[in-house]
mmCIF entry with sequence, helices, sheets and N, C-alpha, C, O atoms, coordinates in Angstrom:
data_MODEL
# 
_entry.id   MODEL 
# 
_entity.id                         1 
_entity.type                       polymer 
_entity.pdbx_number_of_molecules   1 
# 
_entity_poly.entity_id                      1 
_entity_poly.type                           'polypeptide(L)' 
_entity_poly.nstd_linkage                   no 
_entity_poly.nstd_monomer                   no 
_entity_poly.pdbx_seq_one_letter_code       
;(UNK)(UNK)(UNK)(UNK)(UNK)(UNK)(UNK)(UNK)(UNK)(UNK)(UNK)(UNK)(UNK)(UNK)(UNK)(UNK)
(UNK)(UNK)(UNK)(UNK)(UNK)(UNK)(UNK)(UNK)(UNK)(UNK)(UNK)(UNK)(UNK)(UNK)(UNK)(UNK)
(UNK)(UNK)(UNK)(UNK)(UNK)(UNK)(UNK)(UNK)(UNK)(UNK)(UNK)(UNK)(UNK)(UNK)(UNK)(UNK)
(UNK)(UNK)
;
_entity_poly.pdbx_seq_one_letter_code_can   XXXXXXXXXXXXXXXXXXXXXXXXXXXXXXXXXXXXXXXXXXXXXXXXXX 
_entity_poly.pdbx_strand_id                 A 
# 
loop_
_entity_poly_seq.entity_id 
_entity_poly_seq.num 
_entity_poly_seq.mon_id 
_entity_poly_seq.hetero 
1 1  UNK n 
1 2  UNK n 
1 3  UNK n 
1 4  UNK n 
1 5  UNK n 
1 6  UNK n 
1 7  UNK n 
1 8  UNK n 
1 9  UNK n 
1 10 UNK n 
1 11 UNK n 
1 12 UNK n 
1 13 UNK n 
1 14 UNK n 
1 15 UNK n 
1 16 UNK n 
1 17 UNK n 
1 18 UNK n 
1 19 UNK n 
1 20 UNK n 
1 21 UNK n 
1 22 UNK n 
1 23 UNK n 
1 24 UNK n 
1 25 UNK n 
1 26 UNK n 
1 27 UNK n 
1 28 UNK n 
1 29 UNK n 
1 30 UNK n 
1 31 UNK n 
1 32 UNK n 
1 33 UNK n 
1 34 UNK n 
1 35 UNK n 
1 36 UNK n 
1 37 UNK n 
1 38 UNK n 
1 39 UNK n 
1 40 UNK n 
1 41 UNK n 
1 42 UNK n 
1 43 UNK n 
1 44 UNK n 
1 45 UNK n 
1 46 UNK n 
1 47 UNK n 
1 48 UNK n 
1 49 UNK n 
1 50 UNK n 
# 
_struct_asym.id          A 
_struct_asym.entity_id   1 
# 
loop_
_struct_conf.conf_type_id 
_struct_conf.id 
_struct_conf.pdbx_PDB_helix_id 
_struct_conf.beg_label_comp_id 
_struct_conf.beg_label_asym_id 
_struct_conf.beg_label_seq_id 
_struct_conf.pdbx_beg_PDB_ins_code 
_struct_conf.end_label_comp_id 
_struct_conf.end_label_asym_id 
_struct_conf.end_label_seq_id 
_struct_conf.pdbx_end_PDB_ins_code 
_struct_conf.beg_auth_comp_id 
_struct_conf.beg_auth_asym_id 
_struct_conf.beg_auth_seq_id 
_struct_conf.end_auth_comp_id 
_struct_conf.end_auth_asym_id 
_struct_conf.end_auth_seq_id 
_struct_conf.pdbx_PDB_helix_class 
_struct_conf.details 
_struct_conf.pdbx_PDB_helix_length 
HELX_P HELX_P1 AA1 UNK A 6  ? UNK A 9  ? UNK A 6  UNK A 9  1 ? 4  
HELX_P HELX_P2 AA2 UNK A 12 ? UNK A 17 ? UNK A 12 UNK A 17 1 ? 6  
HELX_P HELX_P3 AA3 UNK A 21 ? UNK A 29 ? UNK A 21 UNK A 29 1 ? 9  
HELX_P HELX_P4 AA4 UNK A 35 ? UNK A 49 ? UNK A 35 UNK A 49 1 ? 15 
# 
_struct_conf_type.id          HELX_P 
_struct_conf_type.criteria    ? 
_struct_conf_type.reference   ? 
# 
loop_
_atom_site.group_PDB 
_atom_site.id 
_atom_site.type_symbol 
_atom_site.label_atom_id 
_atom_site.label_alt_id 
_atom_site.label_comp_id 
_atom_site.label_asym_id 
_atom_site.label_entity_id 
_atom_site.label_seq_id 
_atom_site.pdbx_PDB_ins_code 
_atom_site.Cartn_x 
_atom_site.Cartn_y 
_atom_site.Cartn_z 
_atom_site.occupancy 
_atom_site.B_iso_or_equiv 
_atom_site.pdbx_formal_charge 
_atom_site.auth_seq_id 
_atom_site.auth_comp_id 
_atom_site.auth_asym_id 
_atom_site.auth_atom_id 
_atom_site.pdbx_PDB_model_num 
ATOM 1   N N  . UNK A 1 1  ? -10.981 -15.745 52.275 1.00 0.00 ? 1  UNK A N  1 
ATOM 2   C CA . UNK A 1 1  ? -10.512 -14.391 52.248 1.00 0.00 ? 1  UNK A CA 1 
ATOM 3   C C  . UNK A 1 1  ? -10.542 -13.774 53.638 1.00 0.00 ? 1  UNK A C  1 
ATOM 4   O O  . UNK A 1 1  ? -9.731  -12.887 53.904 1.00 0.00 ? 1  UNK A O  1 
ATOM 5   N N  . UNK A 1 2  ? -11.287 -14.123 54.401 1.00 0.00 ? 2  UNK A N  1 
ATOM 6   C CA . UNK A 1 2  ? -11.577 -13.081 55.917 1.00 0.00 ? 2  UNK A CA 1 
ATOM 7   C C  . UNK A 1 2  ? -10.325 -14.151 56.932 1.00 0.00 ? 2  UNK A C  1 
ATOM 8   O O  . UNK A 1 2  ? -10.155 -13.830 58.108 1.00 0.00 ? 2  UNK A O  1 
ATOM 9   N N  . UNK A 1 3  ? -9.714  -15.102 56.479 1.00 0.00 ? 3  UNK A N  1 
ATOM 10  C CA . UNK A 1 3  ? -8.689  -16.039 57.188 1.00 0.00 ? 3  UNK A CA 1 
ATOM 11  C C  . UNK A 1 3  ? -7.292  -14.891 56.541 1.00 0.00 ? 3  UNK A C  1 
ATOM 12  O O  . UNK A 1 3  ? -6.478  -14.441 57.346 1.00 0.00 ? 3  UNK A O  1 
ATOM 13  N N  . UNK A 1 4  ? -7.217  -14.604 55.283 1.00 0.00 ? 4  UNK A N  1 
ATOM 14  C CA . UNK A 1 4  ? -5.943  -13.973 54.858 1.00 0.00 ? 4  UNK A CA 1 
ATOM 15  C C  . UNK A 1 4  ? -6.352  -12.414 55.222 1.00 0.00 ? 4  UNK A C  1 
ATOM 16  O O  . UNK A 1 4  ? -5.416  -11.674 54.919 1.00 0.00 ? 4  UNK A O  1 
ATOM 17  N N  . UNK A 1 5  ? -7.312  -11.800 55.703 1.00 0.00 ? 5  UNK A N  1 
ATOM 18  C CA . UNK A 1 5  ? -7.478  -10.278 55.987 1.00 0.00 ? 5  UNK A CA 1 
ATOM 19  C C  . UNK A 1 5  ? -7.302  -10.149 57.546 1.00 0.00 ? 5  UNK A C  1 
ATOM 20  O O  . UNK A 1 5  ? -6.987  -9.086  58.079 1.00 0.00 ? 5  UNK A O  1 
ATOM 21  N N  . UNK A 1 6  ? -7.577  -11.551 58.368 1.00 0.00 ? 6  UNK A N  1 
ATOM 22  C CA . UNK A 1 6  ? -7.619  -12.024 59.735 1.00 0.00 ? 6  UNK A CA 1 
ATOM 23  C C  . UNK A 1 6  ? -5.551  -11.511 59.955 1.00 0.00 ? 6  UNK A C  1 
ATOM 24  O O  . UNK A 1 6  ? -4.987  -10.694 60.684 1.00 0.00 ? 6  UNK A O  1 
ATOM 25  N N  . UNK A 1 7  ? -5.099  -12.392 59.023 1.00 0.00 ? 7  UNK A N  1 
ATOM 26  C CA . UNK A 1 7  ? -4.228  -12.470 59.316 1.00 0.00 ? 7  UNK A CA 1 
ATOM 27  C C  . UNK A 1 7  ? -2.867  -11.379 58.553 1.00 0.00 ? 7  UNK A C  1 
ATOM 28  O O  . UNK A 1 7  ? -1.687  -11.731 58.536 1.00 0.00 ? 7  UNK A O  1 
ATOM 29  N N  . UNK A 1 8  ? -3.202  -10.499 58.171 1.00 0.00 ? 8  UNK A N  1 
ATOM 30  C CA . UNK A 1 8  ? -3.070  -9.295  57.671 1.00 0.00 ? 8  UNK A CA 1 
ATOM 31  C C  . UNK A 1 8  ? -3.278  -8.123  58.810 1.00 0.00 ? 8  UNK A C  1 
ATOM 32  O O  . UNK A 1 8  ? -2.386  -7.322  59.089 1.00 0.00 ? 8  UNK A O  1 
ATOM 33  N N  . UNK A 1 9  ? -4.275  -8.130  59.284 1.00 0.00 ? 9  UNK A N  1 
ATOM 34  C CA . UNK A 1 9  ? -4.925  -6.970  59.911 1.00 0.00 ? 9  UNK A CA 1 
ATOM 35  C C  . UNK A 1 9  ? -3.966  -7.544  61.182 1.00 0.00 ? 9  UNK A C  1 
ATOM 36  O O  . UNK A 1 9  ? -3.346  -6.646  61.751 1.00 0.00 ? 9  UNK A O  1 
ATOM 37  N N  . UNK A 1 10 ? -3.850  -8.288  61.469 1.00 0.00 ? 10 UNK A N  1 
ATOM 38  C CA . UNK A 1 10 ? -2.628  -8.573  62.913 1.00 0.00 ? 10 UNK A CA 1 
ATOM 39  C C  . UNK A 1 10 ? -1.571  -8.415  62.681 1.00 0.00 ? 10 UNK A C  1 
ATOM 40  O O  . UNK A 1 10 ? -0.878  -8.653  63.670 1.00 0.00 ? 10 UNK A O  1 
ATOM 41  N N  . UNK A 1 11 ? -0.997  -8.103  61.804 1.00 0.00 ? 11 UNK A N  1 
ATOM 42  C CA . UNK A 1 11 ? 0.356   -8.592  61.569 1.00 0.00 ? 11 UNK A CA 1 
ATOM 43  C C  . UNK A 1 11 ? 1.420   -9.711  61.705 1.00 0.00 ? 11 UNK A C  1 
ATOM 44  O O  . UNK A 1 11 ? 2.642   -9.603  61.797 1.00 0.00 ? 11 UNK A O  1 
ATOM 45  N N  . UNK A 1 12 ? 0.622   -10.832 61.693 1.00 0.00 ? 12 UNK A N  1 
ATOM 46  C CA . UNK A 1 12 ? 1.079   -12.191 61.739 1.00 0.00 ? 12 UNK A CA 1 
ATOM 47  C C  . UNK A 1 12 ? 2.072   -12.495 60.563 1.00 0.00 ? 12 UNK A C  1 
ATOM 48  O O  . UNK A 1 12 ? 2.846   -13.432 60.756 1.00 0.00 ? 12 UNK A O  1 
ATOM 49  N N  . UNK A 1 13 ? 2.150   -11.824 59.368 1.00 0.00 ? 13 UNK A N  1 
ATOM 50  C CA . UNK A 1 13 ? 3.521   -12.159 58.370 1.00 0.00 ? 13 UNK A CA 1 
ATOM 51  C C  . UNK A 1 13 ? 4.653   -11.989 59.349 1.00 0.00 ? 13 UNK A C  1 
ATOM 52  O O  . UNK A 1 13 ? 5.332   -12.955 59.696 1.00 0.00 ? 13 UNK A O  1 
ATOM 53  N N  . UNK A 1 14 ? 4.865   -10.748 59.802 1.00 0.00 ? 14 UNK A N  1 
ATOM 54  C CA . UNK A 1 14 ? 6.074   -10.193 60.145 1.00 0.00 ? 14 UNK A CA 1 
ATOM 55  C C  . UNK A 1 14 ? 6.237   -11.264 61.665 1.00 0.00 ? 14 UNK A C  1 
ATOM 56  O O  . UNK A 1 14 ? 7.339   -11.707 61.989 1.00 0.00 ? 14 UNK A O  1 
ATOM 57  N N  . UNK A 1 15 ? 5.500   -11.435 62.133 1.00 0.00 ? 15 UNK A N  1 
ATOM 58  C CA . UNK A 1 15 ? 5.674   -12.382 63.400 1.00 0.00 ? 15 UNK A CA 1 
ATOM 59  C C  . UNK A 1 15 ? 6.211   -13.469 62.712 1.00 0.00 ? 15 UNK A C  1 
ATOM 60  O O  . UNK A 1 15 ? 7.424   -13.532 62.913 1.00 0.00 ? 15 UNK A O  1 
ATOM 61  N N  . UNK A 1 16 ? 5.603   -14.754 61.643 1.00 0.00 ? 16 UNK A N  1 
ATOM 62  C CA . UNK A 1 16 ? 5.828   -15.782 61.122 1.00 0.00 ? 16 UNK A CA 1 
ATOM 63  C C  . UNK A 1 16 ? 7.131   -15.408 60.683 1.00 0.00 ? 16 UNK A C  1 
ATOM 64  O O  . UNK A 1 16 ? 7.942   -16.333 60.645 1.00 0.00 ? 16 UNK A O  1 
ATOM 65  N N  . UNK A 1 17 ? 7.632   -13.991 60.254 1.00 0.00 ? 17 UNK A N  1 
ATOM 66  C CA . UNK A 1 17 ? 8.825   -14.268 59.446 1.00 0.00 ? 17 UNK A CA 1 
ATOM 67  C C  . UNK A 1 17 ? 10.005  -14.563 60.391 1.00 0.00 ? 17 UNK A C  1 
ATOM 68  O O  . UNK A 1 17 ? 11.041  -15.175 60.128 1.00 0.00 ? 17 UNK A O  1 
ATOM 69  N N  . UNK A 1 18 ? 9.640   -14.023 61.490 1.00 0.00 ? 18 UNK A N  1 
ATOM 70  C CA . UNK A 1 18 ? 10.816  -14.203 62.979 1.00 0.00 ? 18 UNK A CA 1 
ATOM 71  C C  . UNK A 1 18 ? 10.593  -15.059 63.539 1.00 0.00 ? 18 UNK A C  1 
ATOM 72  O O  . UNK A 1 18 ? 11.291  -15.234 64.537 1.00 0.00 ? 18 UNK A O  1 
ATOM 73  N N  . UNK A 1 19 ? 9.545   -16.042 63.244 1.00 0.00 ? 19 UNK A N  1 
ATOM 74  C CA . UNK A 1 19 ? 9.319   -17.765 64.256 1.00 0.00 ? 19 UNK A CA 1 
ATOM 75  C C  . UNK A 1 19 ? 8.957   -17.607 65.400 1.00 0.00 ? 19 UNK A C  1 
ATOM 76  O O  . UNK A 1 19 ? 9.139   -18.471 66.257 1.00 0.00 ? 19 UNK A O  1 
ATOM 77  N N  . UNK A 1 20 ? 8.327   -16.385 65.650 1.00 0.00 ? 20 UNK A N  1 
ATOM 78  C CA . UNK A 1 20 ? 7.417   -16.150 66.873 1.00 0.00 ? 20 UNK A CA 1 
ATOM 79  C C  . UNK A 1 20 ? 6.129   -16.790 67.065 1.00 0.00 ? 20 UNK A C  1 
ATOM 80  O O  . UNK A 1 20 ? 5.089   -16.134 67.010 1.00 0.00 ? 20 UNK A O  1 
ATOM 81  N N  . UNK A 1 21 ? 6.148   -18.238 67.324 1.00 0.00 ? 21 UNK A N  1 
ATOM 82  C CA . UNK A 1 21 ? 4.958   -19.132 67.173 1.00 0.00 ? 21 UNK A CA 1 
ATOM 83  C C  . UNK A 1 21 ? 3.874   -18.780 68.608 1.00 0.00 ? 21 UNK A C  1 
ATOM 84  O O  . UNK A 1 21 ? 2.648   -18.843 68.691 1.00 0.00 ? 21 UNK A O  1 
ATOM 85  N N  . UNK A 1 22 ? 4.505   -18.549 69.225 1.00 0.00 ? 22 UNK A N  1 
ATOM 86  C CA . UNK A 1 22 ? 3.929   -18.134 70.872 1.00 0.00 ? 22 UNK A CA 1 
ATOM 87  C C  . UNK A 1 22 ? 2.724   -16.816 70.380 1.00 0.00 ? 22 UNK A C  1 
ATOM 88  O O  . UNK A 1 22 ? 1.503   -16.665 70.406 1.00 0.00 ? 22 UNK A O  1 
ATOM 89  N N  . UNK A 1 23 ? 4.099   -15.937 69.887 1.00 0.00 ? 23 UNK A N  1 
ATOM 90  C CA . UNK A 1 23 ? 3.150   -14.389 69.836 1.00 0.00 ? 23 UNK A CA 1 
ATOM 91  C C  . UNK A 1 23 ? 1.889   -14.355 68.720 1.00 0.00 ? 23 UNK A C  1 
ATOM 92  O O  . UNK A 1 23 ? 0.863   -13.679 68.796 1.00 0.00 ? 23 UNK A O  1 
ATOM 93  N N  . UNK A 1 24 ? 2.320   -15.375 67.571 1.00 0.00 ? 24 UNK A N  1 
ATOM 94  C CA . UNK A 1 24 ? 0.931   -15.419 67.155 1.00 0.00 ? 24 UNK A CA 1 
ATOM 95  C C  . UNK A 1 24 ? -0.077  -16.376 67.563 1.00 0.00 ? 24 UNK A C  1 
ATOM 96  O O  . UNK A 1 24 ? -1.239  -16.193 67.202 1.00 0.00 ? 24 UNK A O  1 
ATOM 97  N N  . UNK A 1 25 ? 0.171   -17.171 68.127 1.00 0.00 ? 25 UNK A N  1 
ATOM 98  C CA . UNK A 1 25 ? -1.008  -18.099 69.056 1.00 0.00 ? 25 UNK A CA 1 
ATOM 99  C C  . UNK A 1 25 ? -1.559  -17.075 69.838 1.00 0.00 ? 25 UNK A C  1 
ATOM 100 O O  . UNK A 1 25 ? -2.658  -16.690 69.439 1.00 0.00 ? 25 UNK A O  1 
ATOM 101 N N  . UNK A 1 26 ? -1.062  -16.461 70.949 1.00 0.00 ? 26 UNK A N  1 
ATOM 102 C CA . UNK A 1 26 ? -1.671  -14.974 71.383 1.00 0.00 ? 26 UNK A CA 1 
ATOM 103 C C  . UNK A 1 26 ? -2.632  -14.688 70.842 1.00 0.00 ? 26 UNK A C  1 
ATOM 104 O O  . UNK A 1 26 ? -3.811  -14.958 71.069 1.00 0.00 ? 26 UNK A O  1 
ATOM 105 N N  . UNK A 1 27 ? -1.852  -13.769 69.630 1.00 0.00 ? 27 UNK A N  1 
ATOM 106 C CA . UNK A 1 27 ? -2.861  -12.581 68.692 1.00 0.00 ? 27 UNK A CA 1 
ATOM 107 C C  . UNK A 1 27 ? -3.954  -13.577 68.356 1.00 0.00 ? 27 UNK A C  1 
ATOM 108 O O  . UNK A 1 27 ? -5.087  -13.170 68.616 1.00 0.00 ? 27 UNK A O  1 
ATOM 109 N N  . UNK A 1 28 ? -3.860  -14.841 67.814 1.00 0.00 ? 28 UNK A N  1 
ATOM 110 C CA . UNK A 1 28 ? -5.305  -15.379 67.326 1.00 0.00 ? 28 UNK A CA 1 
ATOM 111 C C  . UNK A 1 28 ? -5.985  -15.944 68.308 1.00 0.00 ? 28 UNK A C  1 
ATOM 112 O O  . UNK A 1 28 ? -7.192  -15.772 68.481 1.00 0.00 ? 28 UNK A O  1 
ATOM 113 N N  . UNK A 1 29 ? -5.120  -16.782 69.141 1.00 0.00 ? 29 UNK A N  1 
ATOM 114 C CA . UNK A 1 29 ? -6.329  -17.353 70.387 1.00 0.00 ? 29 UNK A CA 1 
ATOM 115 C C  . UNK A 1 29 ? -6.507  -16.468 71.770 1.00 0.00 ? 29 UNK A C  1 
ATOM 116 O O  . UNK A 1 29 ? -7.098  -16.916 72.753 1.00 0.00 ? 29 UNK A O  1 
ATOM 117 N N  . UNK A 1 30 ? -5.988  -15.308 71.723 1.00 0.00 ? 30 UNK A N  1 
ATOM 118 C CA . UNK A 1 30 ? -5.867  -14.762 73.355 1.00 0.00 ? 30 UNK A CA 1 
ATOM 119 C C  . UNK A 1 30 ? -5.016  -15.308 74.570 1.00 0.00 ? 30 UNK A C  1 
ATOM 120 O O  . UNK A 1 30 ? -4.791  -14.964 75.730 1.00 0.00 ? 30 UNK A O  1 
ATOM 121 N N  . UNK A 1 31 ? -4.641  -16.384 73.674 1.00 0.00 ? 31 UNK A N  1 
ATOM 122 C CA . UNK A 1 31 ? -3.442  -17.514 75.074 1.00 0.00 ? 31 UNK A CA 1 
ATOM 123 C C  . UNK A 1 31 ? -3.103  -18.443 74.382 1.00 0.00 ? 31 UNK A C  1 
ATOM 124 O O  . UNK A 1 31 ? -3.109  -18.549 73.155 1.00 0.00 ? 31 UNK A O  1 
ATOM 125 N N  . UNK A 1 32 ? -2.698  -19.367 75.413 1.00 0.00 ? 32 UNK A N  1 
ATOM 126 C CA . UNK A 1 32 ? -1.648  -20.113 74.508 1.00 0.00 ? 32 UNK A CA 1 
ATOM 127 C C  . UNK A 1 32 ? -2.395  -21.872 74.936 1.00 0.00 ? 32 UNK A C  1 
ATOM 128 O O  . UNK A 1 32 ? -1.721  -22.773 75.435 1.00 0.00 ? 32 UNK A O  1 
ATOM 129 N N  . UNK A 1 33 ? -3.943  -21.994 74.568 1.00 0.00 ? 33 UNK A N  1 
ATOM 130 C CA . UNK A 1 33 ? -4.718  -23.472 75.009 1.00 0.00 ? 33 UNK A CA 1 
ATOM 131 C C  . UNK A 1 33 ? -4.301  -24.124 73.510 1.00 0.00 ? 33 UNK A C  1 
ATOM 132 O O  . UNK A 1 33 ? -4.160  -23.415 72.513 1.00 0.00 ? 33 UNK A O  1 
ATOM 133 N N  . UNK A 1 34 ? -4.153  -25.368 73.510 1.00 0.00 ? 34 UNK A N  1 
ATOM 134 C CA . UNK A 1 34 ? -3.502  -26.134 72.402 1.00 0.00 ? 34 UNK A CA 1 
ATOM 135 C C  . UNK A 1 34 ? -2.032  -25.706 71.603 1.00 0.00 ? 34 UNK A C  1 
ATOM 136 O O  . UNK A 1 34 ? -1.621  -26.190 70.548 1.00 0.00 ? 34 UNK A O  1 
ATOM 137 N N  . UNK A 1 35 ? -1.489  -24.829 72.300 1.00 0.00 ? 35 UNK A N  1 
ATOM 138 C CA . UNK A 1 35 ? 0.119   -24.301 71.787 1.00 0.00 ? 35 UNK A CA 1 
ATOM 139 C C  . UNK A 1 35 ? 0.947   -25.616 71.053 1.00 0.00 ? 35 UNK A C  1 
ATOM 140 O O  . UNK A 1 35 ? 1.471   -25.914 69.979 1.00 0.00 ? 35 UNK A O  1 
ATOM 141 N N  . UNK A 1 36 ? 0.681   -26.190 72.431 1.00 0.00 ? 36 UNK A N  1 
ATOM 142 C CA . UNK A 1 36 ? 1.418   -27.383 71.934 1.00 0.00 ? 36 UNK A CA 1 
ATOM 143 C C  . UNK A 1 36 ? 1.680   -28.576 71.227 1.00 0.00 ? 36 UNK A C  1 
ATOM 144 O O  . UNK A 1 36 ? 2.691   -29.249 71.027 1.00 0.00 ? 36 UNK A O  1 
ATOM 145 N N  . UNK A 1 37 ? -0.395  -28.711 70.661 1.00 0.00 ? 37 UNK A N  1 
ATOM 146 C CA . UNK A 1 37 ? -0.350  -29.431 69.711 1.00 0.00 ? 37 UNK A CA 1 
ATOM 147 C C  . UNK A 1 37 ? -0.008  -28.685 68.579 1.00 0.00 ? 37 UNK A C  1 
ATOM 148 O O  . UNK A 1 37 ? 0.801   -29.103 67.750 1.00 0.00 ? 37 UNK A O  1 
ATOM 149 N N  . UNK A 1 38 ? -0.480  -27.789 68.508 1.00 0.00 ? 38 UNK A N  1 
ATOM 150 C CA . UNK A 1 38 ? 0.105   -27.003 67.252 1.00 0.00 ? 38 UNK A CA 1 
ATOM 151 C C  . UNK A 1 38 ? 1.249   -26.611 67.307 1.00 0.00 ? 38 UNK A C  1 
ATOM 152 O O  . UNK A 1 38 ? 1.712   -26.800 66.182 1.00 0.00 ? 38 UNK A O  1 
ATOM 153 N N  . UNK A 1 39 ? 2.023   -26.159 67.962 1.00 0.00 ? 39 UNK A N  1 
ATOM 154 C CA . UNK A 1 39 ? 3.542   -26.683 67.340 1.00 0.00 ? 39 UNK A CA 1 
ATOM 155 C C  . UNK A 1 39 ? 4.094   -27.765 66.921 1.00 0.00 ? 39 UNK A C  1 
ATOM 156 O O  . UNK A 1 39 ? 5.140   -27.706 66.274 1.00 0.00 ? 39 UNK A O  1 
ATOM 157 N N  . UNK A 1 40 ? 3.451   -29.027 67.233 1.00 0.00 ? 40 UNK A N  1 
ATOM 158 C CA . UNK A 1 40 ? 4.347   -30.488 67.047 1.00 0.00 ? 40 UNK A CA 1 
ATOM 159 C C  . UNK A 1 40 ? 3.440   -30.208 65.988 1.00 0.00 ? 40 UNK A C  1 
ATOM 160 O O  . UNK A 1 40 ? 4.299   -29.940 65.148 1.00 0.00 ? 40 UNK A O  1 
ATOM 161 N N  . UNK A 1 41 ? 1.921   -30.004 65.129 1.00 0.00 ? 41 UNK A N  1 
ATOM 162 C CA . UNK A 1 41 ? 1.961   -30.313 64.071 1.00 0.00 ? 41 UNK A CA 1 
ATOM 163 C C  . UNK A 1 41 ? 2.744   -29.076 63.272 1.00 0.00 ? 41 UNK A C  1 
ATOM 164 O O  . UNK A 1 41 ? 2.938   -29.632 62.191 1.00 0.00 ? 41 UNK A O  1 
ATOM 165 N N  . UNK A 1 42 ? 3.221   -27.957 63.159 1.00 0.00 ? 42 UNK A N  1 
ATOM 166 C CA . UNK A 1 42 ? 4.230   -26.955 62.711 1.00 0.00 ? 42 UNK A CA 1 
ATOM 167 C C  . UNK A 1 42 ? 5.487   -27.787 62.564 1.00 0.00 ? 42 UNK A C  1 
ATOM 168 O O  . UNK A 1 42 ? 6.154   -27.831 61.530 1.00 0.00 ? 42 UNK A O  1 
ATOM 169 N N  . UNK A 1 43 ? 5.737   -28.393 63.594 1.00 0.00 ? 43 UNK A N  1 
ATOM 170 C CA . UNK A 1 43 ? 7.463   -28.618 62.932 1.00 0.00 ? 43 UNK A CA 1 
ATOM 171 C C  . UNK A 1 43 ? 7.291   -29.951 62.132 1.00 0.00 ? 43 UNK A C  1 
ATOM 172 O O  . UNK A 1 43 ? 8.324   -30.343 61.590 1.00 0.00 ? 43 UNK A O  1 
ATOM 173 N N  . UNK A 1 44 ? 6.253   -30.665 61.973 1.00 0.00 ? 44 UNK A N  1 
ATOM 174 C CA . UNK A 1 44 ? 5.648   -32.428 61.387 1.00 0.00 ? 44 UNK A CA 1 
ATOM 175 C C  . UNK A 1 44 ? 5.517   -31.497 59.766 1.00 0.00 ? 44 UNK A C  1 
ATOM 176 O O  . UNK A 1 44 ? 5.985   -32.030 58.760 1.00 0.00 ? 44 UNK A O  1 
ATOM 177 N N  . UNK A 1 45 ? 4.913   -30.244 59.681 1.00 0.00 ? 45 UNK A N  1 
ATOM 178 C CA . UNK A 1 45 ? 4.534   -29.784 58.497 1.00 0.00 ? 45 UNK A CA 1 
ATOM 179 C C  . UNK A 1 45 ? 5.962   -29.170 58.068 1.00 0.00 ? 45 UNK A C  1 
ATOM 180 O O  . UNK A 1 45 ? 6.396   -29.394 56.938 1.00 0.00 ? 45 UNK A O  1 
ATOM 181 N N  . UNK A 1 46 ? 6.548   -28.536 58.820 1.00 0.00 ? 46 UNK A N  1 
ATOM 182 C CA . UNK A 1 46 ? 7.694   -28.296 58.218 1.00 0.00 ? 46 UNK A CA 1 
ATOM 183 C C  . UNK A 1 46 ? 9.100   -28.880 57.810 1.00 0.00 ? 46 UNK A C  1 
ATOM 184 O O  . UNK A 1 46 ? 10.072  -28.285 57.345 1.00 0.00 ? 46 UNK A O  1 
ATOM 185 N N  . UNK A 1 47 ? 8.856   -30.827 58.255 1.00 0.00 ? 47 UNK A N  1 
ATOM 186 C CA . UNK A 1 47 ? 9.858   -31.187 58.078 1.00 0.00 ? 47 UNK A CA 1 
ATOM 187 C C  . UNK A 1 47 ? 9.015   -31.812 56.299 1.00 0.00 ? 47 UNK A C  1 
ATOM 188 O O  . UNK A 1 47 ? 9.849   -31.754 55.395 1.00 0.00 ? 47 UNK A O  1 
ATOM 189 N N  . UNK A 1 48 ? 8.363   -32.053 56.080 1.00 0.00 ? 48 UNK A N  1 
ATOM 190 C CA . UNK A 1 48 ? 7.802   -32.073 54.665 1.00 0.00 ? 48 UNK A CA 1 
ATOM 191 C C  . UNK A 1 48 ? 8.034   -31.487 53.790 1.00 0.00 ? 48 UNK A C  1 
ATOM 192 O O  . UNK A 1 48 ? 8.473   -31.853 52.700 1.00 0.00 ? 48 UNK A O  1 
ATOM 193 N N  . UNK A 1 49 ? 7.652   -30.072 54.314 1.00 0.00 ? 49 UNK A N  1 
ATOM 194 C CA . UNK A 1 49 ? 7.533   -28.808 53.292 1.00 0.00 ? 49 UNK A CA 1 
ATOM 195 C C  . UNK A 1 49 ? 8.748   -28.743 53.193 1.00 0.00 ? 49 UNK A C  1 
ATOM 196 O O  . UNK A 1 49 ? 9.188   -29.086 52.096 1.00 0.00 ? 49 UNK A O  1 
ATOM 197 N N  . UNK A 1 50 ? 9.724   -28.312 54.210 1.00 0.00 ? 50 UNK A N  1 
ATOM 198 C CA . UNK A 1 50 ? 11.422  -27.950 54.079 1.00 0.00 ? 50 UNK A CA 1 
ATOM 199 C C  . UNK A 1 50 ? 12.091  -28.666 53.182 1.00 0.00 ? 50 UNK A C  1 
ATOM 200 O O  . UNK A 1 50 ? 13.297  -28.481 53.019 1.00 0.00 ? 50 UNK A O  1 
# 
């Protein structure tokens, strides 16, 4: 619950809904250290899910 109020209280829906992967790496990490593994696993999860 404090992961879905985390991400509520930022406004990270409305970011996720525009594919602003940068601006919420920001809001949760302060910068952008591991961006890039976590995008290659984002688009690995989304060719599954899609």
């Amino acid at each position: 619950m404090s992961a879905a109020w985390f991400w509520a209280t930022k406004g990270l829906s409305t970011l996720a809904d525009a594919g602003q992967f940068d601006k919420i790496t920001q809001r949760i990490n302060g910068g952008q250290n591991g961006a890039a593994d976590r995008q290659a696993l984002y688009a690995r999860a989304h060719k599954v899910l899609a």
